[in-house]
C-alpha positions as CSV (number, residue, x, y, z in Angstrom):
1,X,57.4,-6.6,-120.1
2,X,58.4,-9.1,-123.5
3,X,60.9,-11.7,-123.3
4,X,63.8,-11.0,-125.8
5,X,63.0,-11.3,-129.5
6,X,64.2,-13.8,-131.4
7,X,66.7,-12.2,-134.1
8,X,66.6,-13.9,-137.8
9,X,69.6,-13.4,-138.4
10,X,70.9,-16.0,-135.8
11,X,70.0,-18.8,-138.1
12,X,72.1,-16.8,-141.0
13,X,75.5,-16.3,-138.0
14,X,75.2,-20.2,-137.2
15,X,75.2,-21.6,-141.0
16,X,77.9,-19.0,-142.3
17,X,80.7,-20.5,-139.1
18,X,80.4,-24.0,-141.0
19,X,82.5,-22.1,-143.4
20,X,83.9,-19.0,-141.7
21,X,86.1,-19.1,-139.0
22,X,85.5,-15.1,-138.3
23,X,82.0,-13.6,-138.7
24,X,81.8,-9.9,-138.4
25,X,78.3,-8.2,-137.2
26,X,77.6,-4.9,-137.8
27,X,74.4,-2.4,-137.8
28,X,73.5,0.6,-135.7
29,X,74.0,0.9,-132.1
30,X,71.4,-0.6,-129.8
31,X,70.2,-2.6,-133.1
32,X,70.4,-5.6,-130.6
33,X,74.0,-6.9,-131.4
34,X,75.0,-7.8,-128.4
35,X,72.3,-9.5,-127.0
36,X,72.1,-11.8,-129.7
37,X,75.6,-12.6,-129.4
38,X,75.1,-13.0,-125.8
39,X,72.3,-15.6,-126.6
40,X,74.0,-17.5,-129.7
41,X,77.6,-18.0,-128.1
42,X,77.6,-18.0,-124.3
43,X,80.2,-20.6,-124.0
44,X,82.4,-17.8,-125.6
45,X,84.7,-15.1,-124.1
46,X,83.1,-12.0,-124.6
47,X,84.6,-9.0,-124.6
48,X,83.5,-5.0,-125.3
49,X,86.1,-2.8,-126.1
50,X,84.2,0.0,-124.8
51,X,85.1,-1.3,-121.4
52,X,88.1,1.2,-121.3
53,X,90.0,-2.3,-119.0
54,X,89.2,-4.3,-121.9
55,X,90.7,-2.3,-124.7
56,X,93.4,-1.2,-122.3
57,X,94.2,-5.1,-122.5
58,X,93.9,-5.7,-126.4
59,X,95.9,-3.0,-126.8
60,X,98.9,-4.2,-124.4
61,X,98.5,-7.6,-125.0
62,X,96.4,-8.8,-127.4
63,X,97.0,-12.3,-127.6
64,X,95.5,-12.7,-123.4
65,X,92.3,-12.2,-125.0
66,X,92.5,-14.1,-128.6
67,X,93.7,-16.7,-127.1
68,X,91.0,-17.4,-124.0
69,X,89.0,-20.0,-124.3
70,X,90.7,-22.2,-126.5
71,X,90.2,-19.0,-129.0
72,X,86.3,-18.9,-128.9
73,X,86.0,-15.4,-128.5
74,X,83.3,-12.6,-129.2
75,X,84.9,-8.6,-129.5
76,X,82.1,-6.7,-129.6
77,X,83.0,-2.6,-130.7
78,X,86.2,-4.1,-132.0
79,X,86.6,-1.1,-134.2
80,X,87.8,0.2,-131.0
81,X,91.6,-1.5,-131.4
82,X,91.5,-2.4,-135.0
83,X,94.8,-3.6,-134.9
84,X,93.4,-6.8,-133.2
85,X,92.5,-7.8,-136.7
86,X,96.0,-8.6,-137.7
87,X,96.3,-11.0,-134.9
88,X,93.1,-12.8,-135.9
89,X,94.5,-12.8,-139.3
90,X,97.5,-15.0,-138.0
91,X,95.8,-17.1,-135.6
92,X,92.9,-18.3,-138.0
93,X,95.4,-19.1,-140.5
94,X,97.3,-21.5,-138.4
95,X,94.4,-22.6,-136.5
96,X,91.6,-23.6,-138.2
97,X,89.4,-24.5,-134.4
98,X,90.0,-20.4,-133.7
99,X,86.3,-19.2,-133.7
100,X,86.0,-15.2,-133.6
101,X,82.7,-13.1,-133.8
102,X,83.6,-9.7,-133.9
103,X,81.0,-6.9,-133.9
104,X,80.5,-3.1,-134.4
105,X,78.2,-0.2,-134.2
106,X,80.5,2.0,-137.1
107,X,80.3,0.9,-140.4
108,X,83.0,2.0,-142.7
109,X,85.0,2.4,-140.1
110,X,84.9,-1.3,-138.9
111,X,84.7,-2.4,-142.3
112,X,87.4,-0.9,-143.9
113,X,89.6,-2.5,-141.5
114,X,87.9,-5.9,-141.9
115,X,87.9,-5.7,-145.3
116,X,92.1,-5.0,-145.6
117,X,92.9,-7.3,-143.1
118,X,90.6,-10.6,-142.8
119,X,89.6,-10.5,-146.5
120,X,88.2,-13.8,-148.0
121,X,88.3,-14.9,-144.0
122,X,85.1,-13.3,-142.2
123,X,81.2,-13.2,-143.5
124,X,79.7,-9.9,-142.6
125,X,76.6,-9.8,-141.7
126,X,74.3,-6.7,-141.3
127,X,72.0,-6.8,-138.2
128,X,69.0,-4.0,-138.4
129,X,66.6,-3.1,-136.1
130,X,63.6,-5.2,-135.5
131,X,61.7,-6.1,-139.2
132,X,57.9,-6.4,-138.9
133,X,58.3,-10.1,-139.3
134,X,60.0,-10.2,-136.3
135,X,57.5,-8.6,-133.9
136,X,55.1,-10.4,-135.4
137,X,56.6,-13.8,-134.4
138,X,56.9,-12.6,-131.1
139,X,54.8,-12.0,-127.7
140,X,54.5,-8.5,-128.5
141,X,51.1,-7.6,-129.6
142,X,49.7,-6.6,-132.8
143,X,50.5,-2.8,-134.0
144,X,49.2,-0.7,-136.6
145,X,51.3,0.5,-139.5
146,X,51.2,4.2,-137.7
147,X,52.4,2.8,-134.5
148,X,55.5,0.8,-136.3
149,X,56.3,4.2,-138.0
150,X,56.6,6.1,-134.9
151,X,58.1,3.5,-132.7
152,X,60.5,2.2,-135.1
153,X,61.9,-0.9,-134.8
154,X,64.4,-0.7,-131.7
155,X,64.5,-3.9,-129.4
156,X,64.8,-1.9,-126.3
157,X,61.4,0.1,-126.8
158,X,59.5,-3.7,-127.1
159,X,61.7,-5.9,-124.8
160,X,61.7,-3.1,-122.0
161,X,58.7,-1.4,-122.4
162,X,60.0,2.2,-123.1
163,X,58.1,4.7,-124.5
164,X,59.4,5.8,-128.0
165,X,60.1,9.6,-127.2
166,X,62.1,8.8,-124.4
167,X,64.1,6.6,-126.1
168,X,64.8,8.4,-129.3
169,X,65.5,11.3,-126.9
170,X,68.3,9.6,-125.3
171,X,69.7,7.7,-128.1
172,X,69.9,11.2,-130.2
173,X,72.1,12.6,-126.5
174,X,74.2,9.2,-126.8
175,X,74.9,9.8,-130.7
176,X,76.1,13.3,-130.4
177,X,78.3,12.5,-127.7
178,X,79.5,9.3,-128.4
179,X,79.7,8.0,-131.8
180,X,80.1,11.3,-133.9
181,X,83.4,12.5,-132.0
182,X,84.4,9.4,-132.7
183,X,83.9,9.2,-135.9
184,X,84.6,12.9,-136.9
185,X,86.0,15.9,-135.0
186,X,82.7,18.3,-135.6
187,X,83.3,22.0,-134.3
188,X,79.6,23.1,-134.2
189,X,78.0,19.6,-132.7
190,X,74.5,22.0,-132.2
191,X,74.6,22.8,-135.6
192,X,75.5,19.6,-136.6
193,X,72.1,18.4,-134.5
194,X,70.1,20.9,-136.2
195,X,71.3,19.3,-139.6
196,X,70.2,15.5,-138.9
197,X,66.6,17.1,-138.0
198,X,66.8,18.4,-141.4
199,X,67.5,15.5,-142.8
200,X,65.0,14.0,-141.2
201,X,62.6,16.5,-143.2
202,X,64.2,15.5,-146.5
203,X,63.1,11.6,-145.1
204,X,62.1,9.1,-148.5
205,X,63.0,12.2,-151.3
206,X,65.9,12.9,-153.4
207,X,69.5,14.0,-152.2
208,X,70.1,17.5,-153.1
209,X,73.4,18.7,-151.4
210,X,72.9,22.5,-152.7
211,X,69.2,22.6,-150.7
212,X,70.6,20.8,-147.9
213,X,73.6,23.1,-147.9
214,X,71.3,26.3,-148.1
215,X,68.8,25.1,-145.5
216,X,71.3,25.2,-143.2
217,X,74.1,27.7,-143.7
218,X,76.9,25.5,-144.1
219,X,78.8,24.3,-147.9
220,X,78.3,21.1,-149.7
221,X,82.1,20.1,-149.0
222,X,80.2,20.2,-145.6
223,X,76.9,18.4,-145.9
224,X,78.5,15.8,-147.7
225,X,81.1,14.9,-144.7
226,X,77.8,15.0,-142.2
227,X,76.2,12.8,-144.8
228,X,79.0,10.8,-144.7
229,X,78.8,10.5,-140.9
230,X,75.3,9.5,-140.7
231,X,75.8,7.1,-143.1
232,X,78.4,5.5,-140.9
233,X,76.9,5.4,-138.0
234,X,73.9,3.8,-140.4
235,X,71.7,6.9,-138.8
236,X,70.8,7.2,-142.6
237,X,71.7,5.3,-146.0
238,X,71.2,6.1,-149.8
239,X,68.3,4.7,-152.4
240,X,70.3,4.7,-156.0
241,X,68.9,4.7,-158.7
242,X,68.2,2.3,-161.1
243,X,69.2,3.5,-165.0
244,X,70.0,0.1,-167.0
245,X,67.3,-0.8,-170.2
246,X,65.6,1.9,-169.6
247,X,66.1,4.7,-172.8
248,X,64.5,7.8,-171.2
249,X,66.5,10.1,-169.7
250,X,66.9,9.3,-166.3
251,X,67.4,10.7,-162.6
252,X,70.9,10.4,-161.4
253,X,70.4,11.3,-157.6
254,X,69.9,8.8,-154.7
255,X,67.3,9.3,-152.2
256,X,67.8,9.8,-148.6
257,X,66.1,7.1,-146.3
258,X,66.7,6.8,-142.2
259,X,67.4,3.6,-140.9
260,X,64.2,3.7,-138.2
261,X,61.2,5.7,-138.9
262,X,61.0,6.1,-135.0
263,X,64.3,8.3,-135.1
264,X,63.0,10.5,-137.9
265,X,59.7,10.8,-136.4
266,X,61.4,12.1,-132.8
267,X,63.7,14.3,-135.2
268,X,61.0,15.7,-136.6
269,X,59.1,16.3,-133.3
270,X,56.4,13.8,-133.6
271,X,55.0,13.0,-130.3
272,X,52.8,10.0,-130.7
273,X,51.4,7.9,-133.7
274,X,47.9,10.1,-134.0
275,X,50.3,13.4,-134.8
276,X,51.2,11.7,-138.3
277,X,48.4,11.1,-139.7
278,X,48.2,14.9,-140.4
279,X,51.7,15.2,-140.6
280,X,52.6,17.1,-144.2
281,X,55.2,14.5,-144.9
282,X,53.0,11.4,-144.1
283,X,53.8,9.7,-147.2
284,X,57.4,9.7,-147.5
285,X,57.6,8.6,-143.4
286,X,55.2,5.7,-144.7
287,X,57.6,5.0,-147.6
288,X,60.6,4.9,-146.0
289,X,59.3,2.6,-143.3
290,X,58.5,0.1,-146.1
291,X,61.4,0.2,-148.0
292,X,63.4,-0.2,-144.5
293,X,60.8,-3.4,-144.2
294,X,62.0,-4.9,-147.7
295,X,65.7,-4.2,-146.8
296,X,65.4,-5.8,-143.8
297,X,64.2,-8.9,-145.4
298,X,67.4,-9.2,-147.2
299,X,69.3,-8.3,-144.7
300,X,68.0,-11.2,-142.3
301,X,68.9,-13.6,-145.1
302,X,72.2,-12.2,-145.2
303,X,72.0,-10.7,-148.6
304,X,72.7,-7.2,-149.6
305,X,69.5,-5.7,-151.0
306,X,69.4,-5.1,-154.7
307,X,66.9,-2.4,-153.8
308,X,66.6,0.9,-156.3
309,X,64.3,3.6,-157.6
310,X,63.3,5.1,-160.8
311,X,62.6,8.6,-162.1
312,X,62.8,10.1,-165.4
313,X,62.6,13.3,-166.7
314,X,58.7,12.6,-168.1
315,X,57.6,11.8,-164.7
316,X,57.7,8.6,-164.6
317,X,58.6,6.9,-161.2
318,X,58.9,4.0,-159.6
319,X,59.4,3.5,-155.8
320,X,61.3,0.6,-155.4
321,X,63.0,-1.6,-158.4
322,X,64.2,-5.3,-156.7
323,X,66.8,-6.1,-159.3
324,X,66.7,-10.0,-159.4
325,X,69.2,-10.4,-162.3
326,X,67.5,-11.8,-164.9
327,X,64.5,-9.4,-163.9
328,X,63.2,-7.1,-162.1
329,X,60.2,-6.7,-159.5
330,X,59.0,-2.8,-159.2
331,X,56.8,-2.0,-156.5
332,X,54.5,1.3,-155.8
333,X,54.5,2.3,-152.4
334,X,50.8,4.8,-151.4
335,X,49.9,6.1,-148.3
336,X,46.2,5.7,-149.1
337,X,43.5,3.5,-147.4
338,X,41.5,3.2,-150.5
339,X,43.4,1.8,-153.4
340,X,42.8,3.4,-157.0
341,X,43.6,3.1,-160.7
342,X,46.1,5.6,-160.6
343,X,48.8,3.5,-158.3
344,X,49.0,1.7,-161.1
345,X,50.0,4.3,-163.5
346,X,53.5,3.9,-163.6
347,X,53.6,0.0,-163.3
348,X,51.2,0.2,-166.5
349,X,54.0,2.4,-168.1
350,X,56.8,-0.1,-167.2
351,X,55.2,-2.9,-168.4
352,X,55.2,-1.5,-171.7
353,X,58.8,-0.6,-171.9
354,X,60.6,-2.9,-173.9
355,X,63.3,-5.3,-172.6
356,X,62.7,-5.1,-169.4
357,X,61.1,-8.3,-167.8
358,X,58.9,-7.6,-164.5
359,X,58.3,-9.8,-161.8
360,X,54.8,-9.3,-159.5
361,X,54.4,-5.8,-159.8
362,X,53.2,-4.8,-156.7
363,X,51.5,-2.0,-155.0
364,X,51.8,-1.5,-151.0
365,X,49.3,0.6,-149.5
């Protein structure tokens, strides 16, 4: 069995409370939140509000728990009893040694509420499951890009041991019943399952909502709450597209990406990393597990990633546009062994597009 993995973030959590009194950290459940809260703070009270005692206790009297500790307190799931966050408000503004780490597995439901009440008080961070980096630096041993795609990048499956299908099996069981009645009230919860795995099938291509809609019975009003569910429960999140200095007509839809190529692959019914290989959507599993890898890298800086795609209606398209500001880097993703002339098709045409400066064009294969 590995030891625990150290998290990149943590470096990102300890710099940001020289100027924050609150830091808020958020990402999908089991992305390893708690442990690394565990392991940066564990002179603090810590307290999960999904311990039904717990929240029975913010709720009837909040200040017994913001006030432990001489108010050095972690609140982990503290979307749970978001009117803590007034009190926090009030304490850190009279009391600037109040330290708070709160954390949270659903975003724009913990945000929103963060975002109202502690604005211009709390640095949010965004922790993801494990980056390649990461298990590289680690006592884990080498993988191949096949095996990272159909593990994913869950800490349990490397710091426990467990095999990825089980795993994915139970996390899916857990997400049903946990997080999306929570987040939603969902009549049909085994059509609603049917609907990820298609999503799953749609994996590194471009949103269509009428498709999606049609695939499964159901209308767009529809898909686009569900969307909207998996995107909160970061299950799933959106590519846009990038349409400035460019003067062809351009592709307006985002492209659906999961959050860990492991999930997708169980989705999908993958059993083991020799089944993709001759899977028919190979190449967009291999894309979206690199595009996950550069948002991760952003992420662990604590920066949001200026990540986008282009497509035009000639057929030109690039898969990932880093928009550096003054620039921007495009890089070709190719699920090919053998590089060839023609991944370079597309970065030869951007190159010749005026008023737009590149930076490393770069193919990943």
């Amino acid at each position: 069995m590995s030891s625990i993995i150290p998290r990149q973030l943590a470096s990102v959590v300890r710099e940001r409370l020289k100027s924050y009194q609150v830091v808020t950290i958020t990402g999908p459940r089991q992305s390893g939140k708690t442990t690394l809260l565990r392991e940066l703070f564990p002179d603090f009270s810590y307290f999960t509000l999904e311990n039904l005692e717990n929240r029975a206790l913010a709720q009837q009297d909040p200040l017994a728990i913001l006030r432990s500790n001489n108010y050095k307190v972690v609140l982990d799931e503290v979307q749970r009893v978001p009117e803590l966050l007034s009190y926090i408000q009030g304490i850190v503004d009279e009391n600037r040694e109040a330290v708070y780490i709160l954390s949270g597995s659903h975003n724009m439901l913990m945000l929103e509420s963060v975002s109202q009440t502690l604005a211009g008080r709390t640095s949010i961070l965004y922790l993801q499951p494990l980056s390649l980096e990461e298990l590289d630096s680690s006592a884990n041993p080498r993988y191949t890009a096949d095996e990272l795609i159909f593990q994913g990048g869950y800490p349990r499956i490397y710091d426990r041991g467990l095999p990825a299908t089980v795993f994915y099996e139970d996390y899916l069981a857990t997400y049903v019943d946990r997080d999306v009645r929570q987040i939603r009230n969902i009549g049909n919860l085994s059509l609603f399952q049917r609907f990820v795995t298609l999503c799953a099938s749609f994996s590194g291509q471009m949103l269509n909502v009428t498709t999606l809609a049609k695939s499964i019975g159901v209308d767009r009003r529809t898909v686009n709450t569900w969307l909207s569910v998996l995107e909160t429960s970061f299950l799933i999140y959106f590519l846009p597209p990038y349409f400035r200095s460019f003067k062809k007509r351009v592709v307006k839809s985002p492209k659906l990406y999961f959050r860990d190529t492991g999930l997708a692959c169980s989705l999908l019914g993958l059993r083991d990393p020799q089944a993709l290989r001759n899977f028919y959507n190979y190449g967009s599993l291999f894309e979206n597990f690199i595009v996950n890898e550069i948002s991760k890298g952003f992420y662990n800086r604590g920066q949001k990633p200026p990540i986008y795609y282009y497509r035009d209606s000639n057929q030109h398209e690039i898969d990932v546009l880093l928009n550096l500001g003054d620039r921007i880097r495009p890089i070709e993703i190719k699920a090919g062994t053998t590089i060839s002339t023609s991944y370079f098709k597309n970065l030869n045409w951007l190159s010749a597009q005026s008023g737009v400066p590149l930076d490393q064009p770069t193919v990943i294969y």
